[in-house]
C-alpha positions as a Markdown table, in Angstrom:
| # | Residue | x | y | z |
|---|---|---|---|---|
| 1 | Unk | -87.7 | 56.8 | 3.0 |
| 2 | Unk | -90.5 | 55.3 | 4.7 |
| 3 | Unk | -94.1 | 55.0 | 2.9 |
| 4 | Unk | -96.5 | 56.3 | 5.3 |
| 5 | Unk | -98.0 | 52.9 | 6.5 |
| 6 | Unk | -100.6 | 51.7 | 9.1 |
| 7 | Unk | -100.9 | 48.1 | 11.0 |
| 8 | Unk | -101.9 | 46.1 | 7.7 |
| 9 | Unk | -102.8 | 42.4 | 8.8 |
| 10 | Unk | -104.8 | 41.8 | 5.2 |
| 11 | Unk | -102.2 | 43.6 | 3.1 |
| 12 | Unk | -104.7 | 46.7 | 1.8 |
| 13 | Unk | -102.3 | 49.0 | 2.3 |
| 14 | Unk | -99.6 | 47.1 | 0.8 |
| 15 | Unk | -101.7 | 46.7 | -2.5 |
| 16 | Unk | -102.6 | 49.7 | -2.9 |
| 17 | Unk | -99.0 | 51.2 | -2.6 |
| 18 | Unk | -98.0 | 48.3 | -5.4 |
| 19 | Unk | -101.3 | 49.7 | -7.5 |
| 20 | Unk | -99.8 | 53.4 | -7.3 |
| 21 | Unk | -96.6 | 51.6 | -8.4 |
| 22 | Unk | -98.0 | 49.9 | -11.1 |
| 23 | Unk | -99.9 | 52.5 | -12.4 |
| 24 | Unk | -97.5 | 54.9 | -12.2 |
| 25 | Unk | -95.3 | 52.8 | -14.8 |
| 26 | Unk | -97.7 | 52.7 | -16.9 |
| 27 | Unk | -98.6 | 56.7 | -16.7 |
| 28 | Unk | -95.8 | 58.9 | -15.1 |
| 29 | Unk | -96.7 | 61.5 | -13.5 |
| 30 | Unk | -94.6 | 63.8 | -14.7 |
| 31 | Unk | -95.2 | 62.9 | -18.1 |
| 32 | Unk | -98.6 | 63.3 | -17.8 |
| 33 | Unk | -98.3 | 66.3 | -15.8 |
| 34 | Unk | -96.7 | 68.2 | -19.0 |
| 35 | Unk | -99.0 | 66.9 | -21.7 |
| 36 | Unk | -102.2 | 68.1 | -19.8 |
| 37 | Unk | -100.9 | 71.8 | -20.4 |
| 38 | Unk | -101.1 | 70.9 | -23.9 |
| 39 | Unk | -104.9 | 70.0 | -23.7 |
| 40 | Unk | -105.4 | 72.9 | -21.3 |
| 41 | Unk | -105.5 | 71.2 | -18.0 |
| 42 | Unk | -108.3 | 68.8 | -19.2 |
| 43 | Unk | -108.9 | 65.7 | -17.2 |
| 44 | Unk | -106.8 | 63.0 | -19.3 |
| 45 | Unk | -109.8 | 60.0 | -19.8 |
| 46 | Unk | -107.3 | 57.0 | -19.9 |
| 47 | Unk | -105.5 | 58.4 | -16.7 |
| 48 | Unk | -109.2 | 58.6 | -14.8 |
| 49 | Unk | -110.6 | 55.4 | -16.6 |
| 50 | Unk | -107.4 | 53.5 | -14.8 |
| 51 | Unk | -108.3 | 54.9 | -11.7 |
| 52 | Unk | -111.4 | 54.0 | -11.5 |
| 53 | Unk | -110.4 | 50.6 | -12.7 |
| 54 | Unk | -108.2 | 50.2 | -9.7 |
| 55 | Unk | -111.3 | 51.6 | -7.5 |
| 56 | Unk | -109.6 | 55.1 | -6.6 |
| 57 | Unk | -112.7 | 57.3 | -7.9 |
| 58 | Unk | -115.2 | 55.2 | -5.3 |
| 59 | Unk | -112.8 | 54.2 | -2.8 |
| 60 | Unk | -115.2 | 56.6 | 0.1 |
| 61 | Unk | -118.4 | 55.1 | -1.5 |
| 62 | Unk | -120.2 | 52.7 | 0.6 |
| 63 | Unk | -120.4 | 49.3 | -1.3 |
| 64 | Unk | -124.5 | 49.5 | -1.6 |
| 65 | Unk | -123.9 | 52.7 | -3.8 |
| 66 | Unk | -121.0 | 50.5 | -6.0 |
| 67 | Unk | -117.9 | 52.0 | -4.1 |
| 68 | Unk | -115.3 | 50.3 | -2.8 |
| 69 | Unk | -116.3 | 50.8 | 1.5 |
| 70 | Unk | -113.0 | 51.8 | 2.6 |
| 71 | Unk | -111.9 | 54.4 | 4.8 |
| 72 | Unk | -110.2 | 57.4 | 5.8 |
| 73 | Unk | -106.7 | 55.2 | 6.7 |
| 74 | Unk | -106.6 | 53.6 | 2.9 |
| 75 | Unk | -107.5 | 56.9 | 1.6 |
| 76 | Unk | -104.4 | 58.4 | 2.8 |
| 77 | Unk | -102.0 | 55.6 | 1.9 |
| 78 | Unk | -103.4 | 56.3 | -1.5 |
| 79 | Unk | -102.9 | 60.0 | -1.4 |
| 80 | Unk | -99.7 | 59.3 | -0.5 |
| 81 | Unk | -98.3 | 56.8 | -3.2 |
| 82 | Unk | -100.4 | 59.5 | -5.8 |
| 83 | Unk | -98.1 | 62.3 | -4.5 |
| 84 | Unk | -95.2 | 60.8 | -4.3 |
| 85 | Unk | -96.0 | 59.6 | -8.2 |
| 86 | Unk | -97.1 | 63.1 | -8.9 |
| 87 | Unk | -100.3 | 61.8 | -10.6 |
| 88 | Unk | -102.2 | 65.4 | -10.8 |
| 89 | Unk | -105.8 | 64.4 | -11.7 |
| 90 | Unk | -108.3 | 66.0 | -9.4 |
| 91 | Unk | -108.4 | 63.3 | -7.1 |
| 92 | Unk | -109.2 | 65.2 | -4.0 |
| 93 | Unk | -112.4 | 67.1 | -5.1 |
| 94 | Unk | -113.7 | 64.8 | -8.2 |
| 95 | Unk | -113.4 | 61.8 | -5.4 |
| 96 | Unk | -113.3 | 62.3 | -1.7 |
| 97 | Unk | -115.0 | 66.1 | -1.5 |
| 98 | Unk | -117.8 | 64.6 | -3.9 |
| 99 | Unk | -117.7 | 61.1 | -2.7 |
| 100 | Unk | -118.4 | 62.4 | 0.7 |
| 101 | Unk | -121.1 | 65.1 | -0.3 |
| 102 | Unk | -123.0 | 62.2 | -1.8 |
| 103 | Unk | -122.8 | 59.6 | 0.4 |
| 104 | Unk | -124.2 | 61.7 | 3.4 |
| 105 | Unk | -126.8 | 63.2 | 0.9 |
| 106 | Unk | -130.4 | 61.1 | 1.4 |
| 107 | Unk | -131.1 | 58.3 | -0.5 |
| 108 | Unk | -132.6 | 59.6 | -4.0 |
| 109 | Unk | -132.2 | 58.2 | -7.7 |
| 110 | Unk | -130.1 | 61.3 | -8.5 |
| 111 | Unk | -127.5 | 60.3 | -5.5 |
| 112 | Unk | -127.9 | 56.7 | -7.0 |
| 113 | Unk | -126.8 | 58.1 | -10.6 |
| 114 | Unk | -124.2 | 60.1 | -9.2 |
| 115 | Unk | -122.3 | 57.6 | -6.6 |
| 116 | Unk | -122.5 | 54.6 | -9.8 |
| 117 | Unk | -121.0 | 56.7 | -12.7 |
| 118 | Unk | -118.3 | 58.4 | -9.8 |
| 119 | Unk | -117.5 | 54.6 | -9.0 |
| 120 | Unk | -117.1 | 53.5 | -13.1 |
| 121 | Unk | -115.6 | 57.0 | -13.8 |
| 122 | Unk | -118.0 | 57.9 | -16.2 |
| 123 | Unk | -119.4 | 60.9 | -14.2 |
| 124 | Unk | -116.3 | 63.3 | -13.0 |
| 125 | Unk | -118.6 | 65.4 | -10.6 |
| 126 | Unk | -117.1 | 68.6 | -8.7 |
| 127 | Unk | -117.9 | 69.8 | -6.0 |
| 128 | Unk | -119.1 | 74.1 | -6.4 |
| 129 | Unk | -118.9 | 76.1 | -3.1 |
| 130 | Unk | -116.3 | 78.9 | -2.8 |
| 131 | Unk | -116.3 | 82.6 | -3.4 |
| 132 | Unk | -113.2 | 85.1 | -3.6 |
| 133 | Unk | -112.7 | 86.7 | -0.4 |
| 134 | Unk | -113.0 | 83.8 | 1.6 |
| 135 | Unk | -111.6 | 80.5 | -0.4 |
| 136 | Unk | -112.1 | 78.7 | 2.7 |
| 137 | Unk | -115.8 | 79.6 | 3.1 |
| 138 | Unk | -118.9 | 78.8 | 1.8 |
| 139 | Unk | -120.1 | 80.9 | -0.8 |
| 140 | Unk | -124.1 | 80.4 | -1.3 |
| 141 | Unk | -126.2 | 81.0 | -4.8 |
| 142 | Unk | -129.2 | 82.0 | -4.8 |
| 143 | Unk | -131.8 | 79.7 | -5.7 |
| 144 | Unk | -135.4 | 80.2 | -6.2 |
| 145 | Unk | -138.2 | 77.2 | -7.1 |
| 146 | Unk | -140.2 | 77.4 | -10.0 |
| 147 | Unk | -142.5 | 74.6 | -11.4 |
| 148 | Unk | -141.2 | 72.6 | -8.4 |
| 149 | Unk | -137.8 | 72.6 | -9.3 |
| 150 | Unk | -134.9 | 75.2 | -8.3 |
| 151 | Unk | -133.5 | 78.1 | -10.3 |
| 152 | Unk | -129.6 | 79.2 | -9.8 |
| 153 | Unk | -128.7 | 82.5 | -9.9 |
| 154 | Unk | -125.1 | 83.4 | -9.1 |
| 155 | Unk | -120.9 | 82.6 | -9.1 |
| 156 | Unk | -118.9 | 79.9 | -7.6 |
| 157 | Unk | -115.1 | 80.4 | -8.1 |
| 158 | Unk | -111.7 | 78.7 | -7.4 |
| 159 | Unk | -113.8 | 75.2 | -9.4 |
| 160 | Unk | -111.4 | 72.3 | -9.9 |
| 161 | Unk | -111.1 | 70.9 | -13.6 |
| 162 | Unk | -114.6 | 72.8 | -14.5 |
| 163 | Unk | -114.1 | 71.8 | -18.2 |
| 164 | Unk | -113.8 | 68.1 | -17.7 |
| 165 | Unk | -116.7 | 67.8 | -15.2 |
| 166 | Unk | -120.2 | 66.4 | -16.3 |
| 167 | Unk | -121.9 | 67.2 | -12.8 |
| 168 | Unk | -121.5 | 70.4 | -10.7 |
| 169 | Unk | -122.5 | 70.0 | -6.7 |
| 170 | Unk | -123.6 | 73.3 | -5.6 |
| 171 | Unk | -124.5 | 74.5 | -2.7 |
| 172 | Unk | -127.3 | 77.3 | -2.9 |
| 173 | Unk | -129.1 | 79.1 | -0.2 |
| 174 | Unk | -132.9 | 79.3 | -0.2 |
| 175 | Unk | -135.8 | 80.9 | 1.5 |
| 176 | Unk | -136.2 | 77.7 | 3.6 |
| 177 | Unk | -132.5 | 76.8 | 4.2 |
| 178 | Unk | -129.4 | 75.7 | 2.2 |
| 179 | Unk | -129.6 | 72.8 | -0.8 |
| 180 | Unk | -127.0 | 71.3 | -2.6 |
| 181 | Unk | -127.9 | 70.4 | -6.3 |
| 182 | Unk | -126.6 | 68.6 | -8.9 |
| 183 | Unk | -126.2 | 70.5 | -12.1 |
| 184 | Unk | -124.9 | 69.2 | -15.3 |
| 185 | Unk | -122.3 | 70.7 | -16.8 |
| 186 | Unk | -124.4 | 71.2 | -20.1 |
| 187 | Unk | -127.4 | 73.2 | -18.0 |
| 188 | Unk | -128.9 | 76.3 | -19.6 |
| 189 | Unk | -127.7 | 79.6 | -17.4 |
| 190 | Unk | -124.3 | 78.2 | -16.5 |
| 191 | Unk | -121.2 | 79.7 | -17.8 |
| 192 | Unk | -117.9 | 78.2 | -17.4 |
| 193 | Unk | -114.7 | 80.8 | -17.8 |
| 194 | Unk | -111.4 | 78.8 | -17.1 |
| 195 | Unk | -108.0 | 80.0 | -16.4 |
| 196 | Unk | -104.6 | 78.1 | -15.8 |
| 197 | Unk | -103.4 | 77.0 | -13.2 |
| 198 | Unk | -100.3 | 76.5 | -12.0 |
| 199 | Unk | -99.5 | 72.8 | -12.3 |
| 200 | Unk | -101.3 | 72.6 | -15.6 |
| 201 | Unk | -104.5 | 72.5 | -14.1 |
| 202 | Unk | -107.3 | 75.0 | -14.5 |
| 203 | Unk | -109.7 | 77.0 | -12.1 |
| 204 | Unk | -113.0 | 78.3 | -13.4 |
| 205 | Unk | -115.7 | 80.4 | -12.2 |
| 206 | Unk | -119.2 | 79.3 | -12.7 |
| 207 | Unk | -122.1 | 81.7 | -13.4 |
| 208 | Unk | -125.3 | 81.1 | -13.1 |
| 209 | Unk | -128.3 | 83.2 | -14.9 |
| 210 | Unk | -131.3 | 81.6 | -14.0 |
| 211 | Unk | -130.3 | 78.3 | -14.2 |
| 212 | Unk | -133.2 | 75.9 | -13.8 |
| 213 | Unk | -132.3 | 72.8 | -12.6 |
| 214 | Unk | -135.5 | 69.6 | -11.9 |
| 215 | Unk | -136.4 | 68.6 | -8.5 |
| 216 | Unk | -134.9 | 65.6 | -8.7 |
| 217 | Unk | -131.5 | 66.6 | -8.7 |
| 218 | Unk | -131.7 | 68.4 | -5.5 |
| 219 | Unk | -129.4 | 66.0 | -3.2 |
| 220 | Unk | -129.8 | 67.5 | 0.6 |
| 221 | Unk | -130.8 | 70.4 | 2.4 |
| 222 | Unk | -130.0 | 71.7 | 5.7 |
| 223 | Unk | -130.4 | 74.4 | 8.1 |
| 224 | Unk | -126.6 | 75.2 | 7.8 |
| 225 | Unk | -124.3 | 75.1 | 4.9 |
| 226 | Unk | -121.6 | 73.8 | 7.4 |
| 227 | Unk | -124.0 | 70.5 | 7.6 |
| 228 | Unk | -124.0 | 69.9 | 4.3 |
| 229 | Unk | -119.9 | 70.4 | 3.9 |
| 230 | Unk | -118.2 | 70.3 | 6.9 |
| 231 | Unk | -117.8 | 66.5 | 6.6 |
| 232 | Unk | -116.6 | 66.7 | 3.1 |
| 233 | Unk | -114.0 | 69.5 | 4.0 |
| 234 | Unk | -112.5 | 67.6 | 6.6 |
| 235 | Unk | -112.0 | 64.1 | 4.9 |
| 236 | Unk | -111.1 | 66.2 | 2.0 |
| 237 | Unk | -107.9 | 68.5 | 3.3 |
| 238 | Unk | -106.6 | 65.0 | 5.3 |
| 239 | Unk | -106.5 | 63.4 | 1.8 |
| 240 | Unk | -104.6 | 66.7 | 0.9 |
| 241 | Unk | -102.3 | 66.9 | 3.4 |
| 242 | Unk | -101.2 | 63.0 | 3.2 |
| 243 | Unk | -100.8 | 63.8 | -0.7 |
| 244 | Unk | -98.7 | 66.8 | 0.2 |
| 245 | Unk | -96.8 | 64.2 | 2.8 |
| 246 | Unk | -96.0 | 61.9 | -0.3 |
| 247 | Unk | -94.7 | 65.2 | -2.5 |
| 248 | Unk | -92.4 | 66.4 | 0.4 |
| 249 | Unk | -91.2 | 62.6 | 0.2 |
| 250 | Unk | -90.5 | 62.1 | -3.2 |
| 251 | Unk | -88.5 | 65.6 | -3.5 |
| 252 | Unk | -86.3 | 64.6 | -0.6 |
| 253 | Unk | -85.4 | 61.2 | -2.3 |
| 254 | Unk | -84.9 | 62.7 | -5.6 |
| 255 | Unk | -82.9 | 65.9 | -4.1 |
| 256 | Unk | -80.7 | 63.0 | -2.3 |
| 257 | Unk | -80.3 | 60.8 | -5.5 |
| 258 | Unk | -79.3 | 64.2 | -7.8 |
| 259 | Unk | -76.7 | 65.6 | -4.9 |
| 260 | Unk | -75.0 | 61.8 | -5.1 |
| 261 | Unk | -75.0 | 62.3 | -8.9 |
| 262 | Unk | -73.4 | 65.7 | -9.5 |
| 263 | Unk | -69.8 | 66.1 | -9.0 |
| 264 | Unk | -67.8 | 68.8 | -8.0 |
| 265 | Unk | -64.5 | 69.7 | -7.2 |
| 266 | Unk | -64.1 | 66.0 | -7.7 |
| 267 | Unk | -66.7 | 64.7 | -5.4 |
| 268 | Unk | -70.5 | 64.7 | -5.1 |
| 269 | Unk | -71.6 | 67.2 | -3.8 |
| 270 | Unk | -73.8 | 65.0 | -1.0 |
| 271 | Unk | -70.2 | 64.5 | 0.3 |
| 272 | Unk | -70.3 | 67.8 | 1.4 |
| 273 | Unk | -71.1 | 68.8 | 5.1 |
| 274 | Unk | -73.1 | 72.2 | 4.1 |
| 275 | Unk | -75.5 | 69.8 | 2.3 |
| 276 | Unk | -76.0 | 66.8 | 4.0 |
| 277 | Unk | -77.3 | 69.2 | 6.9 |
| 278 | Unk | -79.6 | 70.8 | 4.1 |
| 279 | Unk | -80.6 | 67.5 | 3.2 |
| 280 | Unk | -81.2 | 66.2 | 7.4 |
| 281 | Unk | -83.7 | 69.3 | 7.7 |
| 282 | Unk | -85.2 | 68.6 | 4.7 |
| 283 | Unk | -86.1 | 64.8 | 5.8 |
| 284 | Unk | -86.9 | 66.2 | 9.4 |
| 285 | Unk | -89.9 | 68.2 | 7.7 |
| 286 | Unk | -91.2 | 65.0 | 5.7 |
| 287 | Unk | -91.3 | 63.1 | 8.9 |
| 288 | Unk | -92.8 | 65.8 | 10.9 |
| 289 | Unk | -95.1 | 66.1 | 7.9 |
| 290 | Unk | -96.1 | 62.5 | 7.8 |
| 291 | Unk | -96.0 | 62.1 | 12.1 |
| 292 | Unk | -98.7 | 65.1 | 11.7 |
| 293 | Unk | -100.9 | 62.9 | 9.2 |
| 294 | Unk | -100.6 | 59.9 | 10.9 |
| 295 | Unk | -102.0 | 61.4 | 13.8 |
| 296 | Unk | -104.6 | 63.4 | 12.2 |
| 297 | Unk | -106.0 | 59.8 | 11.2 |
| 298 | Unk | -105.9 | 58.0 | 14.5 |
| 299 | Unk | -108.0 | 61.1 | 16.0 |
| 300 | Unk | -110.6 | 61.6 | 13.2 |
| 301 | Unk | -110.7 | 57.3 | 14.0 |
| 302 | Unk | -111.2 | 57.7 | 17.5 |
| 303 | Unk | -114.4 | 60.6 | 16.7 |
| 304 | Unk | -115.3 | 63.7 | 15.1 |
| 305 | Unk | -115.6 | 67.3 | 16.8 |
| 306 | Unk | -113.2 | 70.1 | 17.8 |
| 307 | Unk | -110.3 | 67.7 | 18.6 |
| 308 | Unk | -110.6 | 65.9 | 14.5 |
| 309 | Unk | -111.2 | 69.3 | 13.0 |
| 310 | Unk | -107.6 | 71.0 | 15.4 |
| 311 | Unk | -106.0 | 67.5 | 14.4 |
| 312 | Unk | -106.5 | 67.5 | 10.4 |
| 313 | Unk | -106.5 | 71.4 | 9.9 |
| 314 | Unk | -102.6 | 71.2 | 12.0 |
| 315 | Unk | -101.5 | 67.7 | 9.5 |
| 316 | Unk | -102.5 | 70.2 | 6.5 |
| 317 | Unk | -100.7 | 73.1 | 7.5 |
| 318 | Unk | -97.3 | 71.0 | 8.6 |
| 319 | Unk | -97.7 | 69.2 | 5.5 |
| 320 | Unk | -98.2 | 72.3 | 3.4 |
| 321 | Unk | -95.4 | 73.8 | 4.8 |
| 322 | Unk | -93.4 | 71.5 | 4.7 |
| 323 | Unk | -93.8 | 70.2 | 1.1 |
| 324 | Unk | -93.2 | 73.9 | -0.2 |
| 325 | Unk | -90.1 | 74.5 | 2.7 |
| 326 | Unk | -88.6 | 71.1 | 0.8 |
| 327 | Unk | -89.5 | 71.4 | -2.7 |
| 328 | Unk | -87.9 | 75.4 | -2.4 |
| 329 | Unk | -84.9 | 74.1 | -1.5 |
| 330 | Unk | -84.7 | 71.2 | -3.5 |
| 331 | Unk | -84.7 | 73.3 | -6.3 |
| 332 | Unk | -81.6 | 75.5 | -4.8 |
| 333 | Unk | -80.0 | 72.8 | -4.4 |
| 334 | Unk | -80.3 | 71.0 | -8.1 |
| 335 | Unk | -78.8 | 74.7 | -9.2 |
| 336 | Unk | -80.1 | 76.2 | -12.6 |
| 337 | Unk | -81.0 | 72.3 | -13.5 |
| 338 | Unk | -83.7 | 72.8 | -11.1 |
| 339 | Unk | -85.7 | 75.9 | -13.0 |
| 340 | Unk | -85.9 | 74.1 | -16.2 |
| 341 | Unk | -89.2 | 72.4 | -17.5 |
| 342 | Unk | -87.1 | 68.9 | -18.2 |
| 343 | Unk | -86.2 | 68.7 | -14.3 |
| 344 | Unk | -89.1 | 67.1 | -12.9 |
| 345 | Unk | -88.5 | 68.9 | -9.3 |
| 346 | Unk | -89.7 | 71.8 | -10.9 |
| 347 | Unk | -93.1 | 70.6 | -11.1 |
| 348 | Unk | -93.4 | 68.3 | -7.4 |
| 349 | Unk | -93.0 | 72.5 | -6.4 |
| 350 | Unk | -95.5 | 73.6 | -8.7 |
| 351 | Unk | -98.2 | 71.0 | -7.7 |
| 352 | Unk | -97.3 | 71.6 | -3.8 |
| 353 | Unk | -97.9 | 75.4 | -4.2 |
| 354 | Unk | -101.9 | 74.7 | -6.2 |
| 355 | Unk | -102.3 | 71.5 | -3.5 |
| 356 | Unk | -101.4 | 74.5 | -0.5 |
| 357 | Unk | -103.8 | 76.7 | -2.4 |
| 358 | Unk | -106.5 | 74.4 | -2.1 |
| 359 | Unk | -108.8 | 74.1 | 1.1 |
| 360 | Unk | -106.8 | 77.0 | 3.2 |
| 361 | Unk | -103.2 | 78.1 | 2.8 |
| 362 | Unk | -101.1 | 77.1 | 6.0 |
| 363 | Unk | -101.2 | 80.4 | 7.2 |
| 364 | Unk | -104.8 | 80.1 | 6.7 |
| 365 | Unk | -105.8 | 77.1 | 8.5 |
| 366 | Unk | -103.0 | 77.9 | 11.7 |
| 367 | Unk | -105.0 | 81.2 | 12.2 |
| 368 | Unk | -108.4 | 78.9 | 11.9 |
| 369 | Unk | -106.8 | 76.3 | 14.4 |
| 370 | Unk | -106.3 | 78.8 | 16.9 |
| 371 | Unk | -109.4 | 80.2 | 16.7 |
| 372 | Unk | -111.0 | 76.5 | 17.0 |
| 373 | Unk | -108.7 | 75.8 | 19.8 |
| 374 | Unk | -109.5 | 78.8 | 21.5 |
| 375 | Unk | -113.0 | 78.7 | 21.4 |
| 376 | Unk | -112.9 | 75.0 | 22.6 |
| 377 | Unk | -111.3 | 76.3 | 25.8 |
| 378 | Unk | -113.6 | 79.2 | 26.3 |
| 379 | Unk | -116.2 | 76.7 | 25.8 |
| 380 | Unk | -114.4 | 74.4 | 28.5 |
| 381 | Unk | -114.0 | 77.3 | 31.3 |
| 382 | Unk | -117.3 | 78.1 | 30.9 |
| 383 | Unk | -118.9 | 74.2 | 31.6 |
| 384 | Unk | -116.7 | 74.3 | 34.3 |
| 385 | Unk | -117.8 | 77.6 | 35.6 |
| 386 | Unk | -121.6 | 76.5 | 35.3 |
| 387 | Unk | -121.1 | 73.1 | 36.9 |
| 388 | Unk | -120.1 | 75.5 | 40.0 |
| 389 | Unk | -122.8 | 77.9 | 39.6 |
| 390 | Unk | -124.9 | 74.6 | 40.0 |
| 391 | Unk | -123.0 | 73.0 | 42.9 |
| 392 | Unk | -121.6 | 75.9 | 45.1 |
| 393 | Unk | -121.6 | 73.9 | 47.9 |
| 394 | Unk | -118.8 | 71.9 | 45.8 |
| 395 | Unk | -117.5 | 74.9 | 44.6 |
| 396 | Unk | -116.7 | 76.3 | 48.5 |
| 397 | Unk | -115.4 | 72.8 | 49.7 |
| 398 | Unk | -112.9 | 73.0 | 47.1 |
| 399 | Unk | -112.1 | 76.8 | 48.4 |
| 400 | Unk | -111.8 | 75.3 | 51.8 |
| 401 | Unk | -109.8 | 72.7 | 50.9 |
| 402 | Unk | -107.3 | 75.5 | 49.5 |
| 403 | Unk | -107.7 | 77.5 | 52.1 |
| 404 | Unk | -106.9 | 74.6 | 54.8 |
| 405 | Unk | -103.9 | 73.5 | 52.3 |
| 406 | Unk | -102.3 | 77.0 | 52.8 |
| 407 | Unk | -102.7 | 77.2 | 56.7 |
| 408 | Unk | -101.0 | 73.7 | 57.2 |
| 409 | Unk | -97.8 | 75.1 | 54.9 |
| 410 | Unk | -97.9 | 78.7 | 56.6 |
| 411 | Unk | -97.7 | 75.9 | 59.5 |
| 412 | Unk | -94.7 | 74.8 | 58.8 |
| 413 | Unk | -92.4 | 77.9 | 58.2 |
């Protein structure tokens, strides 16, 4: 099947497909996917030491903070190639939610410390923002100031591969507006408790009992906590989505190469008509899910607002969807094979459901799209409803027009 490519006149895209390759021959995914439930869904160092190597980890870093300056278009060729290779380290929040959070934060020697060691990989930082009842939403510590510095008090939950960060970025509310902080994974106050995940990974809550953290690792503030993430979340669940694109991929190839393979009744069973119609809807929804992608890119390209935010939040539901839709029936269709831990299908599905988990379920982020989309037309009707309270002169000329419109066809009967 098709990799999900752009015009590419220098050949970026091309390279970074044939790094994915490479790297993925030297570190398969699945592989890897199975021993980090064996270390308890730490970050494997080689694995994230390669990737910053190849300039993954800094890829959304300007080139002044000692990134790589690309953009949104070569980030989701990567996702892409790193979910069809299944290569489960925290890519998404340890690089493009934090990359971003950093790179709009002020200028500051903390940012400058951060946006270096993310680049080299020596700093894994992760982004801390969510609460339980709404994973989607912002959920804001409490921070106070003392000795001119700011003290946490508070939980964060639904935190990415918690035990292998060495920086937090948390957002905390405050008597003068909302912060985001950096807080090392070491501080004083902060309690991590993991749990597993489903793909091997864990999530954690932190807790945070007066945690004092120094003035100079307060990164931003803002008068809204969507200021300070909204960016973030956006670049963050299109890097998701074209990742998700690359899984739905992958399972359809390997679901076709298995069905040529097994044999019954004296044929393969891809010979069959019952399956080769499975297998057409199943590459209809990795198309659809890649189409969505593609054009969730070329609008967040062309600007950002309501039409960016309906655009990306619509590529990650279709390609949430559809992953799960194809890796559910891959499975049914590689038979008892496809239940057992040596089956590598097993775990594309596992990694689709925590990827779908992340950033808003599809069912989730359809309900938010509406909503958007609604609001955007109210918004519309009512600009166009005040230009006419201004101008009712134009307003009635356009009546009259109608009105003169209907008399000539009542004319004519």
């Amino acid at each position: 099947m098709p990799q999900m490519m752009f015009d590419d006149p220098d050949g970026t895209f091309a390279m970074l497909c044939e790094s994915v390759a490479g790297f993925a021959s030297r570190y398969p995914g699945p592989t890897a996917l199975r021993e980090k439930r064996t270390r308890g869904g730490a970050v494997n160092k080689a694995i994230w030491t390669a990737m910053a190597e190849a300039g993954w980890t800094g890829l959304l870093l300007p080139e002044a903070m000692g990134g790589a300056g690309l953009g949104v278009r070569e980030q989701v060729v990567l996702g892409e190639a790193l979910g069809r290779a299944l290569v489960a380290e925290p890519m998404v929040m340890a690089s493009v939610f934090s990359s971003l959070l950093v790179a709009e934060a002020p200028n500051s020697a903390e940012r400058t410390r951060l946006a270096a060691g993310m680049a080299r990989g020596s700093i894994i930082a992760i982004p801390a923002w969510q609460n339980a009842a709404h994973p989607v939403r912002c959920q804001l510590v409490s921070a106070g100031t003392a000795n001119e510095g700011v003290v946490l008090s508070g939980e964060k939950r639904f935190v990415d591969a918690a035990g292998s960060a060495t920086d937090f970025l948390v957002t905390a509310d405050s008597h003068d507006g909302y912060l985001l902080v950096s807080v090392a994974a070491g501080a004083d106050g902060l309690t991590i408790t993991e749990r597993p995940g489903i793909d091997g990974a864990t999530i954690a809550v932190l807790s945070f009992a007066d945690c004092r953290i120094p003035a100079g690792r307060l990164l931003a503030r803002a008068a809204r906590p969507a200021a300070l993430l909204d960016k973030a979340m956006l670049h963050a669940r299109l890097a998701l989505a074209a990742e998700l694109a690359g899984i739905a991929t992958k399972a359809v190839e390997l679901t076709i190469s298995y069905t040529r393979d097994r044999v019954q009744f004296g044929k393969p069973i891809a010979s069959f008509q019952a399956i080769q119609h499975r297998l057409v809807d199943m590459w209809m929804d990795a198309e659809f899910a890649r189409a969505a992608v593609i054009n969730a890119v070329n609008v967040l390209q062309a600007g950002s607002g309501d039409a960016a935010q309906l655009a990306v939040l619509a590529a990650k539901a279709r390609a949430g969807e559809s992953a799960f839709s194809i890796c559910r029936r891959a499975v049914h269709l590689y038979g008892a094979m496809g239940f057992t831990d040596e089956c590598d299908i097993g775990l594309y599905l596992k990694r689709t459901i925590s990827l779908n988990a992340t950033l808003g379920q599809p069912e989730e982020l359809r309900l938010k799209f509406v909503e958007l989309e609604s609001g955007s037309v109210r918004g519309r009707k009512h600009g166009k409803q005040a230009d006419q309270d201004r101008d009712p002169e134009s307003h009635r000329g356009r009546n009259d027009g109608r009105a003169a419109g209907q008399r000539a066809v009542e004319g004519f009967r």
